[in-house]
N, C-alpha and C positions, 0 to 999 in steps of 0.2 A: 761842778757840784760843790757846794758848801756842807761841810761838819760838823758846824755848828762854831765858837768859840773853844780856844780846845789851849791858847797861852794868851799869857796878860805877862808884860815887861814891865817893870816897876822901877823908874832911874831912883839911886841912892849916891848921896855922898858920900856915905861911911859903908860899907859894904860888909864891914865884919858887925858892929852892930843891926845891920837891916838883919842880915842871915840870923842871930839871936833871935829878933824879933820874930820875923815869918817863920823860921824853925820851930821856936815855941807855939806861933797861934795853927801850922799847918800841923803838927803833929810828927814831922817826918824830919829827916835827914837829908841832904842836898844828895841829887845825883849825880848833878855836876858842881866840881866844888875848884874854882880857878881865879886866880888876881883878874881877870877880865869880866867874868859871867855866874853866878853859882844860879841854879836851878834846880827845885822842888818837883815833885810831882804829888800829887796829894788827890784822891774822889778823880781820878781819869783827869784832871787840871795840869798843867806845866806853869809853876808862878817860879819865872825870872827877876834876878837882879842884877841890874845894870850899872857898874859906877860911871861908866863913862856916856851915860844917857843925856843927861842934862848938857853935856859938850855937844854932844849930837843935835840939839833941839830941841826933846823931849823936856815937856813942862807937865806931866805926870802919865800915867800908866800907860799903856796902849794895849788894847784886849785886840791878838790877831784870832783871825776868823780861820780855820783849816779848809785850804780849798784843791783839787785835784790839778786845777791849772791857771797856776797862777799866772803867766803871762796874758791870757783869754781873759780873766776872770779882773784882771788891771785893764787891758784894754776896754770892757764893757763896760765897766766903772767910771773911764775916762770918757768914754761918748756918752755916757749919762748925766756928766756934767761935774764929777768930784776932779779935784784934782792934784795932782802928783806930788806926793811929798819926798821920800822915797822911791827909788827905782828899785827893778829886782838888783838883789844882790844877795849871792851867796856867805853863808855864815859858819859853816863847815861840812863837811860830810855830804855836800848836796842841796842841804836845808835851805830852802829859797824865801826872802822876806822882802814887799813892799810895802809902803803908807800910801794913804792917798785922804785925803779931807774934803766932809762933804759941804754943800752951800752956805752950813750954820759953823765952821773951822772945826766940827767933830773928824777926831782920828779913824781913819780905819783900817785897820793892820791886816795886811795876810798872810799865810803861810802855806808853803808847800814843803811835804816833808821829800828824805831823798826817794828815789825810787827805787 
């Protein structure tokens, strides 16, 4: 089952001016506040910044979808024809994330949280 959109990862180069940025426009204070990752949560939204995105790949944001299982929920996606950009991989605490890009090169992120 899908969530709905529930995080969006934002690569930055400067990471202390993005955090200024999105801090001011979200209204809030970073949850997580780390040289690797800081993250907002604002209106039920998690908006991530990433400095090390653009290393990774990423050539702008990626909105993951929240899904109950995500290994199921990657492999249907793959027999429907998207494919793999990302594999699962854990990011702490259990939090599981793949990509996978459909026939037009649209990202599409998922997320399982731990359980």
């Amino acid at each position: 089952m899908t969530s709905g959109i529930g995080t969006i990862i934002i690569p930055v180069t400067d990471l202390a001016a993005a955090k200024a940025v999105y801090g001011e426009l979200l209204g809030v204070t970073p949850i997580m506040d780390a040289p690797y990752y800081v993250q907002f949560q604002s209106a039920g939204q998690a908006v991530g910044l990433d400095p090390n995105g653009h290393r990774q790949g990423m050539t702008g944001p990626i909105m993951y979808w929240h899904v109950d299982d995500l290994a199921g929920r990657l492999e249907s996606l793959l027999k429907a024809g998207a494919e793999e950009l990302q594999p699962v991989k854990d990011v702490g605490g259990g939090k599981l994330i793949a990509s996978v890009k459909d026939a037009d090169g649209n990202v599409i992120g998922l997320l399982q949280e731990s359980a």
